[in-house]
N, C-alpha and C positions, 0 to 999 in steps of 0.2 A: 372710945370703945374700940374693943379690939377687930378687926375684919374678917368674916369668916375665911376659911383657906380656900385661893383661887382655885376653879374649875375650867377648864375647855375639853368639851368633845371636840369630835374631829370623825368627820363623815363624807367620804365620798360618796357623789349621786350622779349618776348618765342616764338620759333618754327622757323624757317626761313627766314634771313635776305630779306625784298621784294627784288626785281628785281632794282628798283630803290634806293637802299642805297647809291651807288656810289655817286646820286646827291645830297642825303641829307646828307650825310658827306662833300662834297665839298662846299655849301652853309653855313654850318660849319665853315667852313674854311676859306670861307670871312667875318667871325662876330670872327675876332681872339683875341677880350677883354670880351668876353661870353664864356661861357663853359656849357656841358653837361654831367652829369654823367647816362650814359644806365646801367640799372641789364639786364643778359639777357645770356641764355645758346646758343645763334649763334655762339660764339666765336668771334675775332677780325678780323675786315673787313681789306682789303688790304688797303693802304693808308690811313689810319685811320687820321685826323689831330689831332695836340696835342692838340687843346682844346676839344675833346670828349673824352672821359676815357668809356674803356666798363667793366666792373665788372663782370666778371664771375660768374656765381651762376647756379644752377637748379631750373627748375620751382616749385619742392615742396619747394626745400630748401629757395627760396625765399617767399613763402608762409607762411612757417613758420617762418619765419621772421617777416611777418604781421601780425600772429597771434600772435607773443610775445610782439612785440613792442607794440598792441593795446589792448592785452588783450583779444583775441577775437580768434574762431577756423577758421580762414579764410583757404577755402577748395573749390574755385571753380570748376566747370566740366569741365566750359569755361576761356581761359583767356580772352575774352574778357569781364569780371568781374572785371579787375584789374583798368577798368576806372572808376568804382565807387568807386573806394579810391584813385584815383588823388588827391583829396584835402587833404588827411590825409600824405600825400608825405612828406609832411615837415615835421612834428612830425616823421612817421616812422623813417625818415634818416637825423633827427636830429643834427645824431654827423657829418654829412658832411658837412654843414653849417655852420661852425664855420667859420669867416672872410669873411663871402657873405653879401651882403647888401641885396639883394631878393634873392629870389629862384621862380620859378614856375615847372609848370608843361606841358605836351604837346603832341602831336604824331609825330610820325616820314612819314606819309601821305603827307609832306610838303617839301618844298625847300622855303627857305628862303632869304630876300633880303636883304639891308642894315637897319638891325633890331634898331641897333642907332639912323637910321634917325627917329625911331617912335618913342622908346622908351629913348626919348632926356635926357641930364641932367636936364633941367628945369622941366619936365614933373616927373620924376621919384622924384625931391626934392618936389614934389607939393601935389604929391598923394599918396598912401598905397598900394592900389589894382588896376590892370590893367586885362578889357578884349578888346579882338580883337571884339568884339559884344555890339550891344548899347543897347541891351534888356537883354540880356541873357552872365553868365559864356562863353568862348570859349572853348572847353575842348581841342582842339588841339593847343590853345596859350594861358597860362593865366601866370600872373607876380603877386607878393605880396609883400610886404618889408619884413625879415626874421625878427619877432621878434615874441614871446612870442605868442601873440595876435592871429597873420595869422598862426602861425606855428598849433594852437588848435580850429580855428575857424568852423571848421568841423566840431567839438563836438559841434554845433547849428541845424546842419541836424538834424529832428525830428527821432528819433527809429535808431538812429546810426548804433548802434552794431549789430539789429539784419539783415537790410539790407545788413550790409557789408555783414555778415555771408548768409543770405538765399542764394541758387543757380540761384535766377532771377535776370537779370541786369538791373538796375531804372535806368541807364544813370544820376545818382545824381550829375555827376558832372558840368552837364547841370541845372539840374533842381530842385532837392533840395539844391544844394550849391546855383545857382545863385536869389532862392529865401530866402535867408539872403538876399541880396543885395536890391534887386526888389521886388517889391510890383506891381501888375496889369500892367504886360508886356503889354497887350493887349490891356489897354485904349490911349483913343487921348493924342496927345504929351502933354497940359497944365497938363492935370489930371497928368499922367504919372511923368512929371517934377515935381509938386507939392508934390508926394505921395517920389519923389527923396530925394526932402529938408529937409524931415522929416527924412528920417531914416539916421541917424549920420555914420554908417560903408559906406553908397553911396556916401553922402558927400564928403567922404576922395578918392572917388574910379574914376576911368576914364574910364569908359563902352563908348569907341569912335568904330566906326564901320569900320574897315580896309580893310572892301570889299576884304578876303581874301578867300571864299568859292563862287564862282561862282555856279550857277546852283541848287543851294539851296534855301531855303524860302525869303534869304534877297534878294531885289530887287538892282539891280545896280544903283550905286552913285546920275545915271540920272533918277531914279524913274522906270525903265523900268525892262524887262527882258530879254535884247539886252545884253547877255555877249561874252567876251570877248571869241573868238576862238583860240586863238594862245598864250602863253605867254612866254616872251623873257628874259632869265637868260644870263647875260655877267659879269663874274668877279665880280659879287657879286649883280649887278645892274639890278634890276624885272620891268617890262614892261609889255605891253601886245598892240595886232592888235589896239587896239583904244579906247585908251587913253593918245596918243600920249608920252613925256617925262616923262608922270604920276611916279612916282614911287610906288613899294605895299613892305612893310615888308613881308610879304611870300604870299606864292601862296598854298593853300589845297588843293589837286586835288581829294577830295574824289569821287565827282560827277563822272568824268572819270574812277577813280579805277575801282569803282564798277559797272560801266556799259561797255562801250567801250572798257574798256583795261582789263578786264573780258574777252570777245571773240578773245585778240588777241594770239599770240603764245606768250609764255616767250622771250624774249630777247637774243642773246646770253651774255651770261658774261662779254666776252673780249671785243668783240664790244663798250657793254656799260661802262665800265672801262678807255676806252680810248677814248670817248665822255666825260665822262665825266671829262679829263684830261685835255679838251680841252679849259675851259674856258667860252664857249659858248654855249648854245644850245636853240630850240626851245620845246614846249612844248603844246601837243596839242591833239585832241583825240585819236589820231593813237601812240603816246607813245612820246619819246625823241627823237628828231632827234636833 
């Protein structure tokens, strides 16, 4: 039987493993024909599964890593700077891609579901480029086939180098990468579609909408802004209060992070180490249960 087409993400991470790595290493672990490689000085998490690899480095020293590989003084104050060169990910770390059929890029803000079911054989022989977004790049899920082409196509962002370099964050990986792709996010579907056909890199690309960020600009699947309260992680299989058998390749809880679980106490460790051992859990403003 034939194998399906290799995957590696590739994520750099500095300062402090969040409170919820347990679950996004565990959800890891049910996508065990994908792999991730994290740079990141947290050191290695408990239970780590063998398809994530954490590469030790320091935050300058991975810096300067960026700045050789790209030719560039890359020297942020923030790292949250480091999501404007998600898309140069694949050129940076070039030599770890040798034998991967794609690579992408992503956050670790997510728990993930049966990523297969989305990103099928049939789908991945068909297309080049994959976002979890029907308008726009996903900066926290994005796929590309490793070749040449995707690995440099960064170097289409207009004023590259020096954005990388300035200390302000453009969110380029939103917004100048995903317009290569798009042309007039904002017009009605015909225009929109039409403006698609034309440009030959869209073509090749699958911009499908995976209703994976709740409580964000996009509207739910039913056109509304009725989302989902609850969402239900069991053994690798993502759900939610209503959507009944629905299944979702991952859940981004950013909306939650940054608001309601902003105000709550930390977790303790153990507790959530052994929830998260469990196979099961519920997911919702109040945290993991």
């Amino acid at each position: 039987m034939k194998n399906p087409p290799s995957i590696l993400f590739i994520i750099p991470y500095f300062g402090n493993w969040p409170f919820w790595m347990p679950f996004f290493l565990e959800s890891c672990r049910r996508n065990p024909d994908i792999n991730w490689l994290i740079f990141s000085d947290c050191g290695a998490p408990d239970n780590r599964p063998k398809n994530v690899a954490i590469e030790g480095i320091t935050q300058a020293g991975y810096y300067q890593l960026v700045s050789d590989r790209l030719g560039i003084d890359f020297a942020p104050d923030d790292s949250y700077k480091l999501c404007d060169i998600k898309p140069a990910l694949g050129y940076i770390h070039a030599d770890r891609l040798e034998g991967y059929d794609f690579w992408g890029f992503g956050d670790i803000d997510v728990v993930y579901g049966n990523l297969r079911e989305h990103f099928t054989d049939a789908r991945l022989a068909r297309y080049q480029f994959f976002s979890t977004h029907e308008r726009r790049v996903a900066g926290h899920l994005c796929l590309m086939r490793n070749t040449h082409q995707y690995r440099e196509l960064f170097k289409r962002i207009k004023q590259w180098q020096a954005r990388f370099t300035d200390k302000q964050h453009h969110a380029l990986d939103e917004g100048a990468f995903s317009r290569i792709f798009i042309k007039g996010k904002n017009l009605p579907q015909p225009m929109f579609r039409l403006l698609a056909k034309l440009n030959p890199l869209r073509r090749r690309s699958d911009f499908t909408e995976a209703f994976s960020t709740p409580g964000g600009r996009v509207k739910w699947h039913d056109n509304s802004y009725n989302f989902p309260k609850e969402w239900y992680w069991e053994h690798g299989h993502l759900t939610n209060n209503i959507d009944g058998d629905r299944s979702f390749p991952y859940f981004h809880f950013v909306c939650w992070k940054r608001n309601e679980w902003a105000a709550l106490p930390i977790p303790d460790p153990t507790q959530i180490e052994h929830l998260a051992r469990q196979g099961r859990w519920i997911i919702d403003a109040g945290g993991f249960q």
